[in-house]
N, CA, C and O atoms as a Tinker XYZ file with bonds, in Angstrom:
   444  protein
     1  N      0.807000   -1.199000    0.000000    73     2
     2  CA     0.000000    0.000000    0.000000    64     1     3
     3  C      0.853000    1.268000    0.000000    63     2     4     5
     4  O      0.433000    2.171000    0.723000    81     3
     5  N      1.793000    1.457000   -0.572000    73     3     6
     6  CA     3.018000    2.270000    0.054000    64     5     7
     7  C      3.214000    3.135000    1.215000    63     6     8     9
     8  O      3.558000    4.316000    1.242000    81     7
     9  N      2.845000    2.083000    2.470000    73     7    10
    10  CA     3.193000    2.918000    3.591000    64     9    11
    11  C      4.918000    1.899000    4.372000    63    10    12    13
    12  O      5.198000    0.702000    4.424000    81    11
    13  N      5.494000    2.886000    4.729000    73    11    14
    14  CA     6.710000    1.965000    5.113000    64    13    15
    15  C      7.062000    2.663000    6.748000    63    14    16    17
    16  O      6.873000    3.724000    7.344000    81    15
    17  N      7.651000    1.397000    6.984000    73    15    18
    18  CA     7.482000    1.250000    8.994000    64    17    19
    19  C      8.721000    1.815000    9.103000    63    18    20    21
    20  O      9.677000    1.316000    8.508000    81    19
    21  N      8.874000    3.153000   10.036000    73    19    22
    22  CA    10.071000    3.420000   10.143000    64    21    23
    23  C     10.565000    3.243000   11.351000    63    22    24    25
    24  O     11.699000    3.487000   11.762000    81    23
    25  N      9.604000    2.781000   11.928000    73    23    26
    26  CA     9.860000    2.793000   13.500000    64    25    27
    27  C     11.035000    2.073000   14.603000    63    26    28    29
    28  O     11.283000    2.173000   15.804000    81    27
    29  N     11.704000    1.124000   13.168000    73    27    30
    30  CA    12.763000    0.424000   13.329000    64    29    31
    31  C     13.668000    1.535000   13.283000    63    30    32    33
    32  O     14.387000    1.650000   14.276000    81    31
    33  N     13.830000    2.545000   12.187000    73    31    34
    34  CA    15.065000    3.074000   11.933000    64    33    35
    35  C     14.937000    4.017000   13.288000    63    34    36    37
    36  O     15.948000    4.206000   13.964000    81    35
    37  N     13.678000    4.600000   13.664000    73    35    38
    38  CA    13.828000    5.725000   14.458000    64    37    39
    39  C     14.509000    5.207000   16.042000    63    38    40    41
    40  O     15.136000    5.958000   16.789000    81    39
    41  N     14.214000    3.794000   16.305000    73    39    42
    42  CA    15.091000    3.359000   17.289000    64    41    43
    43  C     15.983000    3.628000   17.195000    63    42    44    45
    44  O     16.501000    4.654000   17.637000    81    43
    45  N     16.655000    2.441000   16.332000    73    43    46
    46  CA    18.444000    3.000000   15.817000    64    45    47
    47  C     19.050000    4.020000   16.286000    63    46    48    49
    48  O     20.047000    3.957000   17.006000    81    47
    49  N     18.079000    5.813000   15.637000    73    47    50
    50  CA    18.824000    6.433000   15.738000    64    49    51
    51  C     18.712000    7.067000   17.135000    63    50    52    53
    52  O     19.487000    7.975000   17.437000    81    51
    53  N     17.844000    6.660000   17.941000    73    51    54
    54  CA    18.005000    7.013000   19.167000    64    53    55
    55  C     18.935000    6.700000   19.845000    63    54    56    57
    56  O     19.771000    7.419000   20.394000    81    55
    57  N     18.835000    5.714000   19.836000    73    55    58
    58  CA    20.101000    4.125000   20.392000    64    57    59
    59  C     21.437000    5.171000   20.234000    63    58    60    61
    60  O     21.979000    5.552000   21.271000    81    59
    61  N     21.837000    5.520000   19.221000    73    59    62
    62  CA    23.062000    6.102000   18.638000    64    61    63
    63  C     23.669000    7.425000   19.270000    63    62    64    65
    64  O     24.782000    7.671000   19.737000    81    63
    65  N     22.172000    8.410000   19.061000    73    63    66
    66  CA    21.703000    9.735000   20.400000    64    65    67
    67  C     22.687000    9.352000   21.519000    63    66    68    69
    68  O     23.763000    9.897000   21.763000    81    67
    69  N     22.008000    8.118000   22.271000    73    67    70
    70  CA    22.012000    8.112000   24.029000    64    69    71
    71  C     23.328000    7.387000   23.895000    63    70    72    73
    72  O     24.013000    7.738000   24.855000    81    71
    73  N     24.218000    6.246000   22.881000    73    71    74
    74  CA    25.797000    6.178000   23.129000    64    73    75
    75  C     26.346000    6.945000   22.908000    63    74    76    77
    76  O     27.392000    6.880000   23.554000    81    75
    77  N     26.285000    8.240000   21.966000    73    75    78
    78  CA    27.530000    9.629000   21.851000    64    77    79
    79  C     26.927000   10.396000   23.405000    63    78    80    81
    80  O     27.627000   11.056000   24.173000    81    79
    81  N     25.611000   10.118000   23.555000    73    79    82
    82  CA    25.744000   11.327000   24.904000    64    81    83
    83  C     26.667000   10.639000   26.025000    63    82    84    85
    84  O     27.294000   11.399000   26.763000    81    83
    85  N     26.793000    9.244000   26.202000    73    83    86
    86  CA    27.500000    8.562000   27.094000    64    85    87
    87  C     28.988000    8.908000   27.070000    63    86    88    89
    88  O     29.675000    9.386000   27.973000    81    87
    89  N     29.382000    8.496000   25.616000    73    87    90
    90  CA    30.208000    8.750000   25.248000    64    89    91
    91  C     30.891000   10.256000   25.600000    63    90    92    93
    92  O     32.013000   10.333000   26.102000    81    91
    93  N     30.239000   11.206000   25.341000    73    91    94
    94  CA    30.800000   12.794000   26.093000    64    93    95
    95  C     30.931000   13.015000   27.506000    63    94    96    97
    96  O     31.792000   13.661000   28.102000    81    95
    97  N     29.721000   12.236000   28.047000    73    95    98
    98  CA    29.686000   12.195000   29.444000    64    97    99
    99  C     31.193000   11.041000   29.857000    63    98   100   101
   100  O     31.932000   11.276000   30.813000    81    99
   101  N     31.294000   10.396000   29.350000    73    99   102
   102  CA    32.557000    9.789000   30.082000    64   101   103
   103  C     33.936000   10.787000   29.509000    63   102   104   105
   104  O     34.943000   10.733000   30.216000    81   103
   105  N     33.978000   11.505000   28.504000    73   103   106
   106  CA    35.109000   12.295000   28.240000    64   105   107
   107  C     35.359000   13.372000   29.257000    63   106   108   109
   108  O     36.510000   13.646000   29.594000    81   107
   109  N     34.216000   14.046000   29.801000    73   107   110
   110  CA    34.142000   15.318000   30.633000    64   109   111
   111  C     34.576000   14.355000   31.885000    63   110   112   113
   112  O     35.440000   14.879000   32.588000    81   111
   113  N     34.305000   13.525000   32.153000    73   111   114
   114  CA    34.842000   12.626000   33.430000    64   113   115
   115  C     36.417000   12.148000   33.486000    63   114   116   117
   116  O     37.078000   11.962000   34.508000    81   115
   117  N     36.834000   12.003000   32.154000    73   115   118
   118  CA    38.023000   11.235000   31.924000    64   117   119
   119  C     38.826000   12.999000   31.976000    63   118   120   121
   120  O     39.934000   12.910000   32.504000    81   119
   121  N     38.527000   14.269000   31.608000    73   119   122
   122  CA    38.798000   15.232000   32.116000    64   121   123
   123  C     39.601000   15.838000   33.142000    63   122   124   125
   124  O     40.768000   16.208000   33.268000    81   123
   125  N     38.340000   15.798000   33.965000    73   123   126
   126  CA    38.586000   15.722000   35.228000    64   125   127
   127  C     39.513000   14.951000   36.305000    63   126   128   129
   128  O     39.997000   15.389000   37.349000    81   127
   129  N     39.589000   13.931000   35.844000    73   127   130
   130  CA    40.102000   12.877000   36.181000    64   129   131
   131  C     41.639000   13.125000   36.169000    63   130   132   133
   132  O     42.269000   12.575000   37.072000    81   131
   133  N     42.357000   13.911000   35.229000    73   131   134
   134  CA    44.067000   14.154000   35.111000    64   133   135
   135  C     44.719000   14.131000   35.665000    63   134   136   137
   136  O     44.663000   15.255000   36.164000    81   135
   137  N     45.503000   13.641000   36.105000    73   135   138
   138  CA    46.749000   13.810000   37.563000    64   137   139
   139  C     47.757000   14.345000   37.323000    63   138   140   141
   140  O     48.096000   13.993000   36.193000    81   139
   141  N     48.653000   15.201000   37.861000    73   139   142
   142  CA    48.979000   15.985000   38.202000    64   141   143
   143  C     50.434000   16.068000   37.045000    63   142   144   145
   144  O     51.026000   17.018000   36.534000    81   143
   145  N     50.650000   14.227000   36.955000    73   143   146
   146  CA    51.942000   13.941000   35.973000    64   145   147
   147  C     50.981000   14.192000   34.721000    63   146   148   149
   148  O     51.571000   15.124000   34.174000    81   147
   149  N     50.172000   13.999000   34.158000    73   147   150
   150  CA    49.891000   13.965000   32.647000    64   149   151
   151  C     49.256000   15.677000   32.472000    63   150   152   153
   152  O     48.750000   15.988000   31.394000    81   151
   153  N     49.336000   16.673000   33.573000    73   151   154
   154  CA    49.073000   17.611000   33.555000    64   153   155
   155  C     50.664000   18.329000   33.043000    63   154   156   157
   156  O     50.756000   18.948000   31.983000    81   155
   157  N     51.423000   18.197000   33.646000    73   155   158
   158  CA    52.766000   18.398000   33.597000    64   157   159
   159  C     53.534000   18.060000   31.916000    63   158   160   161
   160  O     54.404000   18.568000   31.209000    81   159
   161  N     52.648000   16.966000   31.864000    73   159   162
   162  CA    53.332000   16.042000   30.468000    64   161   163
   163  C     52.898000   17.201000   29.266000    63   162   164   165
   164  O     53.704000   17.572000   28.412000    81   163
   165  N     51.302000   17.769000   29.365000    73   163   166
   166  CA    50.747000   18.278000   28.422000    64   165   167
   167  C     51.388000   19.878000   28.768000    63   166   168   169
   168  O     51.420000   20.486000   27.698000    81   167
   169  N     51.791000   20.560000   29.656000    73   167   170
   170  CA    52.230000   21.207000   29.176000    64   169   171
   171  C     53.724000   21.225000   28.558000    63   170   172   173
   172  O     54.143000   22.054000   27.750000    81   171
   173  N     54.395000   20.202000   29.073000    73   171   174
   174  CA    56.094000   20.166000   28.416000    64   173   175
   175  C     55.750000   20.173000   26.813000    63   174   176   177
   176  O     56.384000   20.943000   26.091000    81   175
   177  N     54.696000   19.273000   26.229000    73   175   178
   178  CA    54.372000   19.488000   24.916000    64   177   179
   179  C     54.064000   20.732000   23.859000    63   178   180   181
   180  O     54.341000   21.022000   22.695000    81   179
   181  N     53.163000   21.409000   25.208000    73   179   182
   182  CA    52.625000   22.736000   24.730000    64   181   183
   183  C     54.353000   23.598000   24.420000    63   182   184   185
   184  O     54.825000   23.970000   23.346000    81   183
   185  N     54.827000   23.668000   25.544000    73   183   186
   186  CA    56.334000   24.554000   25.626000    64   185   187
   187  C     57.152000   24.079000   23.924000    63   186   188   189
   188  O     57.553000   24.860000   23.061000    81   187
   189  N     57.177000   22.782000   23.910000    73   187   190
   190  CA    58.565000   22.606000   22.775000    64   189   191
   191  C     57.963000   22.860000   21.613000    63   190   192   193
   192  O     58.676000   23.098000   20.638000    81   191
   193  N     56.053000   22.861000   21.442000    73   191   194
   194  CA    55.812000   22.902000   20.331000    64   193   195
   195  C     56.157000   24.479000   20.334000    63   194   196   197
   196  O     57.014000   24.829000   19.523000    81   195
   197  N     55.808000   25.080000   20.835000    73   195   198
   198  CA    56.361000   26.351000   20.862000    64   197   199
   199  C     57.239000   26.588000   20.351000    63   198   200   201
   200  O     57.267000   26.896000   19.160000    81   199
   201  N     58.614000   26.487000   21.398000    73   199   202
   202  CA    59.622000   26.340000   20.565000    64   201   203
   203  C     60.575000   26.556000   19.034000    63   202   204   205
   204  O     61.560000   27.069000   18.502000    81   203
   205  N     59.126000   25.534000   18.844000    73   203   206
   206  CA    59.933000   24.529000   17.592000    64   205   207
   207  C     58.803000   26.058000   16.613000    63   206   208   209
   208  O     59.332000   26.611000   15.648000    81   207
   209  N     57.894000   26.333000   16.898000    73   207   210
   210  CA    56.858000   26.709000   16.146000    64   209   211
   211  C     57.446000   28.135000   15.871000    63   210   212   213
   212  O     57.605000   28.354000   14.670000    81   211
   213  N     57.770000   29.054000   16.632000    73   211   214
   214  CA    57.939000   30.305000   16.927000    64   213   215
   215  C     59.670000   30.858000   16.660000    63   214   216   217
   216  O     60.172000   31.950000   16.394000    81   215
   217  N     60.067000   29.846000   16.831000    73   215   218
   218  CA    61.806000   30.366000   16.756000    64   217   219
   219  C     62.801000   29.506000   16.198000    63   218   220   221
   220  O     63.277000   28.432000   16.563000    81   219
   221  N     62.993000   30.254000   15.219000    73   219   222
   222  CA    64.127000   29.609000   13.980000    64   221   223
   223  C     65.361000   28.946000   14.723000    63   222   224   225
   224  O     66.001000   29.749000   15.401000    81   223
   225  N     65.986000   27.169000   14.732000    73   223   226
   226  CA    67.270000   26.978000   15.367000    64   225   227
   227  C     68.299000   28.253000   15.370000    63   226   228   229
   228  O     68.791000   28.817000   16.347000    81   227
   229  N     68.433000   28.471000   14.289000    73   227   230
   230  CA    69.677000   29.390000   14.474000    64   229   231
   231  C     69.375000   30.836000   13.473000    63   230   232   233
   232  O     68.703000   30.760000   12.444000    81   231
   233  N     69.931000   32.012000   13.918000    73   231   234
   234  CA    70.175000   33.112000   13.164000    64   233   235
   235  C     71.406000   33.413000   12.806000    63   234   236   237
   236  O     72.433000   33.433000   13.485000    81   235
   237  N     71.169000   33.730000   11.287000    73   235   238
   238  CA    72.785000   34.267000   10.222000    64   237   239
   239  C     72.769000   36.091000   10.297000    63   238   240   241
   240  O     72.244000   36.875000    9.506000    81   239
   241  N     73.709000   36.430000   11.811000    73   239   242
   242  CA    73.184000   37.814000   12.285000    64   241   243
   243  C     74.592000   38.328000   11.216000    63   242   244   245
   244  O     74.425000   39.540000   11.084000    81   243
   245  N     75.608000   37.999000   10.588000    73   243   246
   246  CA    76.655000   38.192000    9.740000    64   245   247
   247  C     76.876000   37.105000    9.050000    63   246   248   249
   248  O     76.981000   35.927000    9.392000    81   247
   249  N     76.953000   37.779000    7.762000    73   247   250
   250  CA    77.450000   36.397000    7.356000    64   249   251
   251  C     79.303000   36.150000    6.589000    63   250   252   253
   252  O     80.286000   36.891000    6.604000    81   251
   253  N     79.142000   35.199000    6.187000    73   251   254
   254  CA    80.818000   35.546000    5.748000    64   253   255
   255  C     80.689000   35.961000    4.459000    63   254   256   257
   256  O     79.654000   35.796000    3.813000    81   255
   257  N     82.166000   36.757000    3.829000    73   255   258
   258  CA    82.722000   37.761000    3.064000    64   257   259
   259  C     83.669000   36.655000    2.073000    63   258   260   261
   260  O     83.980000   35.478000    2.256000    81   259
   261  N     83.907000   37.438000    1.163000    73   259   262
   262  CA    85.214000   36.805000    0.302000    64   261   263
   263  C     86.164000   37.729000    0.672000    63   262   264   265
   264  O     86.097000   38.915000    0.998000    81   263
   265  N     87.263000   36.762000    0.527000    73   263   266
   266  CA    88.789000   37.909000    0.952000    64   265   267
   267  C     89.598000   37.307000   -0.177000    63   266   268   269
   268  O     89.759000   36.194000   -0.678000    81   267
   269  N     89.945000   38.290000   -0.315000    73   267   270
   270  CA    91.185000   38.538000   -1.127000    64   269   271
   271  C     92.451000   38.582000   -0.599000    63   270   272   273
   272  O     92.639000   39.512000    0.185000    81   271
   273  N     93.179000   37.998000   -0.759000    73   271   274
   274  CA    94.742000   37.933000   -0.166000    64   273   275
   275  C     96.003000   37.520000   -1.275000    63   274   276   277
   276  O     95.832000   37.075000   -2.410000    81   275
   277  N     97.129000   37.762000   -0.696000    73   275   278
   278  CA    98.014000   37.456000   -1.133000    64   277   279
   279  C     98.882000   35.485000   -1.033000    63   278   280   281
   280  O     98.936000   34.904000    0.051000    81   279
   281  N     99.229000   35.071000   -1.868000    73   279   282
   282  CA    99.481000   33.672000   -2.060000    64   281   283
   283  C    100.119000   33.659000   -0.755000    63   282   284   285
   284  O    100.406000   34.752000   -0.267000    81   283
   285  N    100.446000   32.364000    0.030000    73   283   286
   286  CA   100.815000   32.174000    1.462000    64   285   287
   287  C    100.869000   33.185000    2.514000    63   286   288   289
   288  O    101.814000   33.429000    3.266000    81   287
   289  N     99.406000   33.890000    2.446000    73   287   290
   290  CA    99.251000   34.433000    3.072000    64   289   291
   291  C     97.549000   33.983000    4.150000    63   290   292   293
   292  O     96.711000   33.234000    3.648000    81   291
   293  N     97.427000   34.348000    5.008000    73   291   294
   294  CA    96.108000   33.835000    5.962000    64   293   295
   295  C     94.718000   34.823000    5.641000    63   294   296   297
   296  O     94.665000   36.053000    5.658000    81   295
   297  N     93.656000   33.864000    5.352000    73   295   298
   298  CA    92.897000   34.892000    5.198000    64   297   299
   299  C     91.392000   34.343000    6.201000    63   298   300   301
   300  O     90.892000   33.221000    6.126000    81   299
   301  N     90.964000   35.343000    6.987000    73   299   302
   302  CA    90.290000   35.076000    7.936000    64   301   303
   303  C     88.515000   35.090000    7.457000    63   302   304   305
   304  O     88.032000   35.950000    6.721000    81   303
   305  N     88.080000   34.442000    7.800000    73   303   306
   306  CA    86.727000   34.232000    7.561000    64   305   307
   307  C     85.934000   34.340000    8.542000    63   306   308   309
   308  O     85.991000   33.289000    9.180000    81   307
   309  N     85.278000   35.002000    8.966000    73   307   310
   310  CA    84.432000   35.656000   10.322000    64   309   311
   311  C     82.797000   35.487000   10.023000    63   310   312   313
   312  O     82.211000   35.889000    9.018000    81   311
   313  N     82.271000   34.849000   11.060000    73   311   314
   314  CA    80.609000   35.574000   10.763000    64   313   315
   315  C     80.188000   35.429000   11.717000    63   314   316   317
   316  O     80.825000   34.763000   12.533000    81   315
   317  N     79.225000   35.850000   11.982000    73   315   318
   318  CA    78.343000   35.943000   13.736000    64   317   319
   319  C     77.272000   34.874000   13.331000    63   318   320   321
   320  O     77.112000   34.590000   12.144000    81   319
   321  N     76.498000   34.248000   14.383000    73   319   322
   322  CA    75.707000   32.756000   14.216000    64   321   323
   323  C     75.068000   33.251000   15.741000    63   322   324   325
   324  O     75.635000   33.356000   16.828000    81   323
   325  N     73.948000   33.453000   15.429000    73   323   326
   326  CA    72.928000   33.297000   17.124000    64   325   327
   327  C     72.438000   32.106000   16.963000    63   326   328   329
   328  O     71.961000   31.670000   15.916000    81   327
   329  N     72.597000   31.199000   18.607000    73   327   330
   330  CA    72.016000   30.108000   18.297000    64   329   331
   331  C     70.944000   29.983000   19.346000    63   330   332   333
   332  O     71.358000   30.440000   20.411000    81   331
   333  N     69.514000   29.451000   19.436000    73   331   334
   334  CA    68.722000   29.507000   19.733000    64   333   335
   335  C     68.342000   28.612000   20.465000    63   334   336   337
   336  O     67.582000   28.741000   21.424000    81   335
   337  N     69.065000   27.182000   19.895000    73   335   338
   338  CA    68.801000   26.192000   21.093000    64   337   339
   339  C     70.272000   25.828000   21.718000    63   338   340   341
   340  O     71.263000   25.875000   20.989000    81   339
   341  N     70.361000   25.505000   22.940000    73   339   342
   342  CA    71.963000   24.853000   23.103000    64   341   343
   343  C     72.606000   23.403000   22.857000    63   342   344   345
   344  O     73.789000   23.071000   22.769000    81   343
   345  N     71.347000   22.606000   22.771000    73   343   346
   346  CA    72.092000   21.506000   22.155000    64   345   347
   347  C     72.522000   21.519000   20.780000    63   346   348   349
   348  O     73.151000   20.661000   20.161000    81   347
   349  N     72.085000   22.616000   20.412000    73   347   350
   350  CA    72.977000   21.981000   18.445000    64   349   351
   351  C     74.478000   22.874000   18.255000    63   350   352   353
   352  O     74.823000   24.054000   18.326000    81   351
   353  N     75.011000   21.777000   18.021000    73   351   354
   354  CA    76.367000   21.806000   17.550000    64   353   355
   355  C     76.781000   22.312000   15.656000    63   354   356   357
   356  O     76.414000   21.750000   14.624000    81   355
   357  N     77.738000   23.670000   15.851000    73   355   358
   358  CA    78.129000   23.921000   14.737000    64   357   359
   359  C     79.013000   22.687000   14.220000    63   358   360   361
   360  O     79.366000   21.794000   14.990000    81   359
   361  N     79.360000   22.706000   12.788000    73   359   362
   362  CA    80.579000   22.376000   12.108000    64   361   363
   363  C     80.830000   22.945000   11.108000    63   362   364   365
   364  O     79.765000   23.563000   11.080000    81   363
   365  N     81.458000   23.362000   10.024000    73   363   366
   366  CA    81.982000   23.758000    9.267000    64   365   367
   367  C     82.564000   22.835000    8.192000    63   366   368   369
   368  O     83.386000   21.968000    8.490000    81   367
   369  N     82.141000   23.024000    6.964000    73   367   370
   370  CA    82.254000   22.353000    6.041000    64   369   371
   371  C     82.811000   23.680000    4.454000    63   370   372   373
   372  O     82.521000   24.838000    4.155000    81   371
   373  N     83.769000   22.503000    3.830000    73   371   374
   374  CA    84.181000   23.069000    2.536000    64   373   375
   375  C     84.045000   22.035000    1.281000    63   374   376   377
   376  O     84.826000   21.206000    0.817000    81   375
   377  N     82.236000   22.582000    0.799000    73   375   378
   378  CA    82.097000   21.293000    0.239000    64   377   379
   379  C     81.322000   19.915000    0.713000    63   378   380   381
   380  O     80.126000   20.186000    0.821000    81   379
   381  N     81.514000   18.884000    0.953000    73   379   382
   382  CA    81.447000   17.837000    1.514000    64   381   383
   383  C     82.310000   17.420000    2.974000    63   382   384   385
   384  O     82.045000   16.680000    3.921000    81   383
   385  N     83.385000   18.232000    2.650000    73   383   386
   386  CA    84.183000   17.767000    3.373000    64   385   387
   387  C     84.346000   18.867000    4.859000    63   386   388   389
   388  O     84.476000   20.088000    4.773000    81   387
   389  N     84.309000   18.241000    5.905000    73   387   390
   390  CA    84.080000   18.755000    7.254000    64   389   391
   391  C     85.089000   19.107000    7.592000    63   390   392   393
   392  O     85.916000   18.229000    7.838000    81   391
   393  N     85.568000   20.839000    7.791000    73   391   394
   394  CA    86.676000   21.077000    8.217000    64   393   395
   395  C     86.575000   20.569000   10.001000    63   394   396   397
   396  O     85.658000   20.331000   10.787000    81   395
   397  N     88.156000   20.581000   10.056000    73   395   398
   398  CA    88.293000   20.526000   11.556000    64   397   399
   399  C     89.856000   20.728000   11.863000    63   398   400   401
   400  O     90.803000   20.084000   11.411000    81   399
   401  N     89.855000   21.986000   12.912000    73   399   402
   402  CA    90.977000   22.669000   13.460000    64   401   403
   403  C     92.385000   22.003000   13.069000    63   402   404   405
   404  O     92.480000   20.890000   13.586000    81   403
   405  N     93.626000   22.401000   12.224000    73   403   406
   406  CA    94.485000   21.645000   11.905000    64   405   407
   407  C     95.575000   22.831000   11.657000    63   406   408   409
   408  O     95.517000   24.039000   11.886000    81   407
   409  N     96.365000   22.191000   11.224000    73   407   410
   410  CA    97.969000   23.022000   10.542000    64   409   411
   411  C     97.357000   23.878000    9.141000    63   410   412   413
   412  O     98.018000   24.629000    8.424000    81   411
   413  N     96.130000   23.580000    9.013000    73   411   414
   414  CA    95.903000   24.564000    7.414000    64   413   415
   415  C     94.459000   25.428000    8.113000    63   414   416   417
   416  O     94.378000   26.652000    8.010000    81   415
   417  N     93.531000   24.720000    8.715000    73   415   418
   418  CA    92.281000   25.723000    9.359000    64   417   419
   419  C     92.211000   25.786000   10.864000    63   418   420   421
   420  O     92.132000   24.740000   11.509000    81   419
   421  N     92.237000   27.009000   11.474000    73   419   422
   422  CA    92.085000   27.117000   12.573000    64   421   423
   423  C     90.537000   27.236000   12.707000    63   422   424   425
   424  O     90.165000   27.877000   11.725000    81   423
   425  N     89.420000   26.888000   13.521000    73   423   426
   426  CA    88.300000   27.090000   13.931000    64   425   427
   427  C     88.352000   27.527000   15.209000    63   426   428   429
   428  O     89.004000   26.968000   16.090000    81   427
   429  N     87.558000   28.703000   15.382000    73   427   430
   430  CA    87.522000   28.804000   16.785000    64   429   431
   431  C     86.148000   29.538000   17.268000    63   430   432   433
   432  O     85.740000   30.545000   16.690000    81   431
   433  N     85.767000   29.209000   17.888000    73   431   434
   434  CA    83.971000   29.850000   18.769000    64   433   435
   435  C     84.352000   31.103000   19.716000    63   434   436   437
   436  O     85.315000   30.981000   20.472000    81   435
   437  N     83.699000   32.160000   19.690000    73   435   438
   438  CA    83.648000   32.997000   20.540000    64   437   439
   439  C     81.966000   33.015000   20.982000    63   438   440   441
   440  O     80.985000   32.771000   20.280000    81   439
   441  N     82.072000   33.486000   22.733000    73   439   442
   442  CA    80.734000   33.615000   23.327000    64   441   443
   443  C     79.829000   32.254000   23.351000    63   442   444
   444  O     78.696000   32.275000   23.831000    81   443
């Protein structure tokens, strides 16, 4: 007769209603619930994303120059480097190849 029973589906979607309301109601509980370490945890996260989000590892506050010199003669290469975090370590490279302090390059850090 084209009449159709919906009264099945309208359960369903009740059914569905009253598990997401459960469902929120146990989140606002699980909330509350935080102790004091996973309070601590979420903000150390908040801080590094920061960090990482807001401030470049390092700044090129000078950079280096070409020099001109005379054959066996020393020519100094200078630049200023702000560094932002303290665990990262400079090196210096010519090329591929990683200088390091010797009888032909002196390296040296100031500040």
């Amino acid at each position: 007769y084209g009449i159709t029973d919906f009264r099945g589906l309208l359960q369903a979607i009740e059914q569905l209603k009253a598990s997401k309301e459960d469902e929120t109601h146990r989140m606002e509980l699980e909330e509350h619930e935080r102790g004091p370490e996973e309070e601590e945890f979420n903000e150390l996260i908040q801080y590094i994303q920061q960090r990482i989000e807001k401030v470049e590892p390092i700044e090129l506050i000078k950079d280096i120059e070409d020099q001109i010199v005379r054959t066996e003669m020393d020519a100094v290469f200078e630049c200023v480097i702000k560094i932002n975090y303290p665990e990262i370590k400079l090196s210096w490279y010519k090329g591929t190849e990683k200088l390091e302090s010797n009888s032909k390059y002196e390296i040296s850090i100031d500040g």
